[in-house]
LOMI-566528 format. One line per 3 residues: number of its first residue (from 0); their letters; for each residue x, y, z of N, C-alpha, C. Coordinates in nm, 4 decimals, m for minus. Layout:
BEGIN
NUM	A	X Y Z X Y Z X Y Z | ...;
END
This chain:
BEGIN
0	XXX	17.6953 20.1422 1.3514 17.7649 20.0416 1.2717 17.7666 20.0888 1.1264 | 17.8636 20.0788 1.0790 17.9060 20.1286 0.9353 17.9133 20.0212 0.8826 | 17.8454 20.0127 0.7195 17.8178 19.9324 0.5939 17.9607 19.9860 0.5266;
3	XXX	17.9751 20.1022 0.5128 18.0475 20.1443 0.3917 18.2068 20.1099 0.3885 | 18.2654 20.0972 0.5104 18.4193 20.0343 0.5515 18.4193 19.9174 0.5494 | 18.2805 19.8287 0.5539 18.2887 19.6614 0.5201 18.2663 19.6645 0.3787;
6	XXX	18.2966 19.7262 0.2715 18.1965 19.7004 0.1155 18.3003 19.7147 0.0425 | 18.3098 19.6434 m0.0599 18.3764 19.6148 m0.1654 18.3984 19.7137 m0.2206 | 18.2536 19.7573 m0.2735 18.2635 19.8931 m0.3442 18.3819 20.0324 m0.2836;
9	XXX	18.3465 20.0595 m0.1529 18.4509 20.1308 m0.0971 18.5755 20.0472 m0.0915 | 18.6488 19.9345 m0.0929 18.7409 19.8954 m0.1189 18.7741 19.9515 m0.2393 | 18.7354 19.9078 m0.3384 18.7979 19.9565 m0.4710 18.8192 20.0763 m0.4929;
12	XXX	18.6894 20.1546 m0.4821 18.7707 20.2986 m0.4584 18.8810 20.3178 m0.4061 | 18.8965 20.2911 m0.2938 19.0351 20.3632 m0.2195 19.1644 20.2708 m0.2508 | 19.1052 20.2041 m0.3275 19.2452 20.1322 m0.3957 19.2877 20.2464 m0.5067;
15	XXX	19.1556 20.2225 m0.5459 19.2087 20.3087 m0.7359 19.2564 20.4725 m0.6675 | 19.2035 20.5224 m0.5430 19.2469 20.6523 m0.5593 19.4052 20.6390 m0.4899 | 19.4325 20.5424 m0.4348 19.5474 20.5347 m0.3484 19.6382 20.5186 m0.5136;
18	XXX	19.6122 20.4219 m0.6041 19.6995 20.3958 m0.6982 19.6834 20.5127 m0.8394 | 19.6309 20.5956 m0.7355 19.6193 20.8001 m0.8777 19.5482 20.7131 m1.0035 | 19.4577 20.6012 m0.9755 19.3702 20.5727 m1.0882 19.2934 20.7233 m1.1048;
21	XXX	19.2536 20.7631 m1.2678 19.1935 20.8655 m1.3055 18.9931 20.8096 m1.2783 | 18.9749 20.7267 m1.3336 18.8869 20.6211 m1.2986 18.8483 20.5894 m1.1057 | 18.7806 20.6156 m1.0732 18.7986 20.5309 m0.9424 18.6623 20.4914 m0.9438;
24	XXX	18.5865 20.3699 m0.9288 18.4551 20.3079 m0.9412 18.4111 20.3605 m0.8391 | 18.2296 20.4380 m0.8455 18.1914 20.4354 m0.7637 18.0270 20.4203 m0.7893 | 17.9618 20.2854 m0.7547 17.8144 20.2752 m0.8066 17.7163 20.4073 m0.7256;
27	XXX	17.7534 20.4377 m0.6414 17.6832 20.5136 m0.5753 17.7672 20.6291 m0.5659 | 17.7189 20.7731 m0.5614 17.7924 20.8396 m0.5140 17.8589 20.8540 m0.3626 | 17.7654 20.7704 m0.2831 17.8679 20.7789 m0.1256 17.9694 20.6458 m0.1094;
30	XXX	17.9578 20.5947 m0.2079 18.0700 20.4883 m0.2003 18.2140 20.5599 m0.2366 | 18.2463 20.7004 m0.2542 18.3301 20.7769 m0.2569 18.3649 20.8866 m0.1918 | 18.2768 20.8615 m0.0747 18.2397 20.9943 m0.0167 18.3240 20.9669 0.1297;
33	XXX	18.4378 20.9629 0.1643 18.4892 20.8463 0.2519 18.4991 20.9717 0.3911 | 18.4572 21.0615 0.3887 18.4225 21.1378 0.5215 18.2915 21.1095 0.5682 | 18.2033 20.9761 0.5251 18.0681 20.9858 0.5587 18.0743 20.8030 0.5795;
36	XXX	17.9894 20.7483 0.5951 17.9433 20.6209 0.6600 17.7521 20.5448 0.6160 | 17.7142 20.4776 0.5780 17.6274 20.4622 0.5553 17.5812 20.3476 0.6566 | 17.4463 20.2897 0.7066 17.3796 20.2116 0.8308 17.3369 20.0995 0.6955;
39	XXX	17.2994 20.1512 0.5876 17.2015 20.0526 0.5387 17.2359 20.1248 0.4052 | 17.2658 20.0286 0.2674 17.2891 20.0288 0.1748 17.2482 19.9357 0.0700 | 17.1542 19.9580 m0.0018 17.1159 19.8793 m0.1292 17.2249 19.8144 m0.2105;
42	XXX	17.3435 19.8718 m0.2423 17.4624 19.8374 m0.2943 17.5816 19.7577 m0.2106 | 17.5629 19.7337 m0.0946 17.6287 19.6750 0.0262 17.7109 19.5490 m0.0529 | 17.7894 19.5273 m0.0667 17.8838 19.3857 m0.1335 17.9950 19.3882 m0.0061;
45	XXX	18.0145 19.2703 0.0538 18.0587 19.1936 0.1321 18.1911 19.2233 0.0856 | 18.3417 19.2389 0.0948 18.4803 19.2436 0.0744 18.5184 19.1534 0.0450 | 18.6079 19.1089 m0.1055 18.6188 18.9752 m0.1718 18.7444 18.8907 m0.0636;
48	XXX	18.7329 18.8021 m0.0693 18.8605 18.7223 0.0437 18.9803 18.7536 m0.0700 | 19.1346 18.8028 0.0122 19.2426 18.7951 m0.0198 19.3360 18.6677 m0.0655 | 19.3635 18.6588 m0.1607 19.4692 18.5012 m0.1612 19.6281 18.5720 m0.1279;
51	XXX	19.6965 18.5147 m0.0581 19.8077 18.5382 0.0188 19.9025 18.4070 m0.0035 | 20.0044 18.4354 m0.0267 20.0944 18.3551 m0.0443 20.2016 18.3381 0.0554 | 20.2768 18.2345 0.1010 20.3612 18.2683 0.2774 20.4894 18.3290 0.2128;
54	XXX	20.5562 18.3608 0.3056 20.6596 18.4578 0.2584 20.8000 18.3045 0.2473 | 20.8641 18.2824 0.1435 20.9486 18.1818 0.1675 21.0410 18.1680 0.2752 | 21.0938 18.2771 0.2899 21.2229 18.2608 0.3697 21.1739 18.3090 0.5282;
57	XXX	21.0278 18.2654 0.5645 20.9895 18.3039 0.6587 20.9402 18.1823 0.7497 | 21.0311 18.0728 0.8365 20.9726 17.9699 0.8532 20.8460 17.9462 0.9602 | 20.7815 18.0600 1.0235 20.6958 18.0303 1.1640 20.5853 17.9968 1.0578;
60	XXX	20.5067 17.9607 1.1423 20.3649 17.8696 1.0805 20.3094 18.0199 1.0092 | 20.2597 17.9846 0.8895 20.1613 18.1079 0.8431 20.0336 18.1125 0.9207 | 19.9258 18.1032 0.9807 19.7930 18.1235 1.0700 19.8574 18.1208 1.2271;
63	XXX	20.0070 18.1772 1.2579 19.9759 18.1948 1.4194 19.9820 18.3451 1.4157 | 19.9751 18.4262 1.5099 19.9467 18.5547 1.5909 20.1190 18.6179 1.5729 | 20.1322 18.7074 1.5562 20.0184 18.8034 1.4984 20.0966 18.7110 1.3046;
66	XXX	19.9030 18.7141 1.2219 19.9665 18.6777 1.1095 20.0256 18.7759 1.0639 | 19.9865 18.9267 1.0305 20.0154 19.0096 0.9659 20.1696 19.0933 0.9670 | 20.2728 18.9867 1.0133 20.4328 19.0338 1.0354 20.4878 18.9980 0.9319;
69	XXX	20.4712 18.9685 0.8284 20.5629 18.9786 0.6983 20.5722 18.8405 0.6688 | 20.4665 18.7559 0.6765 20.5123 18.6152 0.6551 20.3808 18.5890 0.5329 | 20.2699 18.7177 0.5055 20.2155 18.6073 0.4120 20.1854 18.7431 0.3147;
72	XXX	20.1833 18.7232 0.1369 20.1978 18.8696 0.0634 20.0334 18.8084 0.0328 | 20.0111 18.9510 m0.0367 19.8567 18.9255 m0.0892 19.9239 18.9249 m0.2560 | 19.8448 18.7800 m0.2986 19.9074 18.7856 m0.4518 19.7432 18.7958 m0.5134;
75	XXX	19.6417 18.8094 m0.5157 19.5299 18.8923 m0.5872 19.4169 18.8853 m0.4933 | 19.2713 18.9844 m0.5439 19.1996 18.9593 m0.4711 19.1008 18.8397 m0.5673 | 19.0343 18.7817 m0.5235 18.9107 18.6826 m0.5763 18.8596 18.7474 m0.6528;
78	XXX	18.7534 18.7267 m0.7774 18.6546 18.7896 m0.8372 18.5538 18.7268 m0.7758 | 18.4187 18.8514 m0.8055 18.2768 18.8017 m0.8444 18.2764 18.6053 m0.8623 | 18.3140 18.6235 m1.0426 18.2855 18.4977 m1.0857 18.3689 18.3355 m0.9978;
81	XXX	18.3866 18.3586 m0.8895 18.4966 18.2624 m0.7925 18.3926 18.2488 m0.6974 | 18.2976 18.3274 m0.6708 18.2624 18.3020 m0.5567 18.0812 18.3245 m0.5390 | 18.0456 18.2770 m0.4804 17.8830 18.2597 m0.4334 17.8625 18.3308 m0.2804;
84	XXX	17.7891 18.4616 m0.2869 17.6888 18.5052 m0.1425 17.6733 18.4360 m0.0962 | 17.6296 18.4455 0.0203 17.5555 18.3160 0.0793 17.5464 18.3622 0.2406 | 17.4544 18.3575 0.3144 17.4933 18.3653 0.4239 17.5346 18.3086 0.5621;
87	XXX	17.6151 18.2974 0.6365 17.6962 18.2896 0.6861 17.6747 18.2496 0.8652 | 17.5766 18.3157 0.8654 17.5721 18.3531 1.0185 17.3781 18.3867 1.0363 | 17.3165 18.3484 1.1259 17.1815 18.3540 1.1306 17.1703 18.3191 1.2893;
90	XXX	17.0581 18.4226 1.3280 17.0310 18.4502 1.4284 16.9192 18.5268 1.4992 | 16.7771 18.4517 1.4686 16.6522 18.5146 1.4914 16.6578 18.6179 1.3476 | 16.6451 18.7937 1.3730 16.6378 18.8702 1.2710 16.7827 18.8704 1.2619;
93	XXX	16.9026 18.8452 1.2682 17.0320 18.8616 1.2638 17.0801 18.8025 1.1654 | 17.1707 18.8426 1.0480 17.2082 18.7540 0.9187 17.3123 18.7869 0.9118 | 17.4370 18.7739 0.8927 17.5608 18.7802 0.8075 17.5895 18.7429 0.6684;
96	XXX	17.6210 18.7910 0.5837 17.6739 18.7536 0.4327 17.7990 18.7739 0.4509 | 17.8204 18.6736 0.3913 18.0000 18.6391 0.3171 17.9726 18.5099 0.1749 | 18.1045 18.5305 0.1899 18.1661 18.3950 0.0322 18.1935 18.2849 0.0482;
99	XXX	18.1356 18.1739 m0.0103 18.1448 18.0854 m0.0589 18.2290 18.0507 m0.1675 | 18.3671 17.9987 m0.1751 18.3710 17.9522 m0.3141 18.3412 17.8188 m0.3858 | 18.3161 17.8730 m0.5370 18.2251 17.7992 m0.6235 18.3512 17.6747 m0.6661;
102	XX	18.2784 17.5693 m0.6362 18.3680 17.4073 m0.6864 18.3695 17.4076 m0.7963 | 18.4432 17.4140 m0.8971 18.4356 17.4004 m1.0337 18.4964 17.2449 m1.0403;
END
């Protein structure tokens, strides 16, 4: 099981290198290292949730199958400051982390 294809951190990278950013963030050096995979990571950050907007001129329900046919755009990702860790899922030694967002 791979950490490094669920992590934020490798998200951003392969954004910034996909968009020829000169810059591409990487706290760790294997968070750039995208021929390799990590089990367990001190730096591990959960992937921020997408906000998506429905496509107008697209009338089928936005959440049926398959969503991903051209009916909903991604208009940003969440920050940090939007959202609270928290975990998710628990199960004897078994934990999941994900996001919470924060009620302002």
């Amino acid at each position: 099981m791979s950490l490094c294809f669920r992590c934020e951190h490798r998200a951003r990278f392969l954004d910034a290198k996909a968009n020829k950013d000169k810059h591409c963030p990487r706290p760790r050096h294997e968070c750039g290292d995208i021929e390799t995979s990590k089990c367990a990571c001190y730096m591990f950050t959960p992937c921020f949730p997408v906000v998506t907007e429905p496509n107008p001129s697209d009338p089928r329900p936005r959440l049926s199958s398959p969503m991903l046919s051209s009916r909903e755009y991604a208009v940003r990702v969440m920050e940090r400051e939007e959202l609270t860790g928290t975990i998710i899922y628990q199960n004897e030694n078994q934990i999941a982390l994900g996001w919470r967002v924060n009620e302002d």
